[in-house]
C-alpha positions as CSV (number, residue, x, y, z in Angstrom):
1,X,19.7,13.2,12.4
2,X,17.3,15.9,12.6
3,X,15.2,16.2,9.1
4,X,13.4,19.2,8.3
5,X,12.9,22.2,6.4
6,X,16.2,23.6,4.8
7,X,15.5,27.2,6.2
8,X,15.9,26.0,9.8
9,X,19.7,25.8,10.3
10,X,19.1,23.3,13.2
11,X,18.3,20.8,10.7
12,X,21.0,18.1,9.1
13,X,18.9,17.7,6.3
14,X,16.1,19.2,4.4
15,X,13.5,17.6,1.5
16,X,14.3,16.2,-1.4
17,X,14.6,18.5,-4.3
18,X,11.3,17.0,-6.6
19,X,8.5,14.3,-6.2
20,X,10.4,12.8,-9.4
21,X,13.9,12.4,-7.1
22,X,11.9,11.8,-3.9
23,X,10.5,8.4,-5.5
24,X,13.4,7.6,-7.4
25,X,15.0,7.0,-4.4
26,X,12.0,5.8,-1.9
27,X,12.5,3.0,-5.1
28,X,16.2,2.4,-4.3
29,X,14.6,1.8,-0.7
30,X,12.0,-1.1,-2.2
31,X,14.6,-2.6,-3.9
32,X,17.2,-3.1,-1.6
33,X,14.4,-4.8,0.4
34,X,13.7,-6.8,-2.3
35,X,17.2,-7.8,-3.1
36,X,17.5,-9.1,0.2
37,X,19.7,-6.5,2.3
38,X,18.9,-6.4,5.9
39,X,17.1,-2.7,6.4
40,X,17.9,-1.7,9.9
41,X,16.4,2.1,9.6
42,X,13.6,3.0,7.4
43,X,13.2,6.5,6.7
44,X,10.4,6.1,3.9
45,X,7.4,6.8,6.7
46,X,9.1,10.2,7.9
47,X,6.5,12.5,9.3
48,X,8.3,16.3,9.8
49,X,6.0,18.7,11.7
50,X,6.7,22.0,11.2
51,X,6.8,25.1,13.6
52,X,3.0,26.0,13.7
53,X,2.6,21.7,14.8
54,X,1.2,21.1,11.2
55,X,3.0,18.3,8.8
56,X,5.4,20.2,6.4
57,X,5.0,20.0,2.9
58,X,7.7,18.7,1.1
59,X,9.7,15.6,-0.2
60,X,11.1,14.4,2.7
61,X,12.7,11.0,3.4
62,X,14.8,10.2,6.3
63,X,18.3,8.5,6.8
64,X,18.0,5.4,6.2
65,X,20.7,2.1,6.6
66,X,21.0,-1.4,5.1
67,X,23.1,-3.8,6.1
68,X,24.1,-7.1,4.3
69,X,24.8,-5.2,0.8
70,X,26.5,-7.5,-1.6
71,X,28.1,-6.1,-4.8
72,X,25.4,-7.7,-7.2
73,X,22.7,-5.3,-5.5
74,X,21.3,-2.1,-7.4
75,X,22.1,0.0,-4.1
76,X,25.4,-0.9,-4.2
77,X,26.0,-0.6,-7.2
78,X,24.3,2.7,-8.5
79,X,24.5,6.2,-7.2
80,X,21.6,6.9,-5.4
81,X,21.8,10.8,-4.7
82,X,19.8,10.6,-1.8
83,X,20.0,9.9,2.6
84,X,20.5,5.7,1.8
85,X,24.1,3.9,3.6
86,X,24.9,0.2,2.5
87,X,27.0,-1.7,4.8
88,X,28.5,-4.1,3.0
89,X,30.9,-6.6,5.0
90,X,34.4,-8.0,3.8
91,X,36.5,-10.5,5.7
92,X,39.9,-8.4,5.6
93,X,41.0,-5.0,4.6
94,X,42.3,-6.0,1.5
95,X,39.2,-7.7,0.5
96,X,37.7,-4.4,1.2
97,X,40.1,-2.0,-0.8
98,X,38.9,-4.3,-3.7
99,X,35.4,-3.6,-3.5
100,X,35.9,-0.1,-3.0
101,X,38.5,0.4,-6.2
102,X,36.6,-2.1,-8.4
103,X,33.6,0.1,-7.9
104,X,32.7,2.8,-10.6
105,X,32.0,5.5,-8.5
106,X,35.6,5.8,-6.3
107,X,34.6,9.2,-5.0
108,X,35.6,8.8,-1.6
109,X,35.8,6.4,1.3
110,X,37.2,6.3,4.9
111,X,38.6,3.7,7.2
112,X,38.1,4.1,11.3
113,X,41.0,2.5,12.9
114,X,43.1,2.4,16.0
115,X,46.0,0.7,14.1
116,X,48.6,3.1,12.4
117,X,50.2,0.8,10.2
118,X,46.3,-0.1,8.6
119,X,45.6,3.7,8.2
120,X,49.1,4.2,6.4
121,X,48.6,1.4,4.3
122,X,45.2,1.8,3.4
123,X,45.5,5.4,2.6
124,X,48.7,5.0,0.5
125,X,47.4,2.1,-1.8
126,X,43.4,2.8,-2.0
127,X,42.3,3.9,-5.6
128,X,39.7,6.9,-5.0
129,X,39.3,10.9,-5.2
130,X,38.9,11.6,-1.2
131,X,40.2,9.9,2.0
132,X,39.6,9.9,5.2
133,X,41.4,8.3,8.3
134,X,39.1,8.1,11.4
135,X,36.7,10.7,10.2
136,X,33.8,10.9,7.9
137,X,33.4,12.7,4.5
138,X,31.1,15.3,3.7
């Protein structure tokens, strides 16, 4: 993912809107650390360099990705607004449609698949706003 500033459209992500937001969620970072989820990218040390080859000013942190999320964590279990993904394993697909309708925020999730009959049933019986089948949300 290319971070950067929002006025260059090569970019797939710009700053952070505040220094308020931008540690609120550099927090969310520490304490999924601290919680014990595995962090497998850390995009709290981003440097961006801008066009003249001078750091950019700005509140930016880059995509960063836990693994080993468990339902009793803070990053699972609050809306973090900001470039953080939680893996968070389950031993079958129905196990998994149960973590993802008992939790508050059913916005939208997606299942990758090869199997038809998974896709159908997942997307018939899952209990959220948005669904995708082999490709991501927005």
């Amino acid at each position: 993912m290319r971070v950067g500033p929002g006025s260059d459209n090569r970019n797939d992500m710009g700053p952070l809107v505040t220094q308020q937001h931008y540690q609120k969620v550099k927090g969310y970072i520490d304490q999924g650390v601290a919680e014990g989820a595995e962090l497998l990218v850390d995009g709290r040390e981003l440097s961006v360099i801008g066009a003249d080859g001078r750091p950019s000013q700005g509140y930016f942190l880059g995509p960063t990705l836990f693994d080993r999320v468990t339902p009793g964590m803070r990053i699972y279990q609050e809306e973090i607004f900001g470039p953080v993904l939680g893996v968070v394993r389950a031993a079958s697909l129905q196990e998994a449609m149960a973590l993802i309708d008992a939790h508050e925020y059913g916005n939208g999730t997606c299942l990758f698949t090869r199997d038809g009959e998974a896709a159908r049933y997942f997307s018939s019986r899952i209990q959220v706003g948005m669904v995708g089948i082999n490709v991501a949300l927005p």
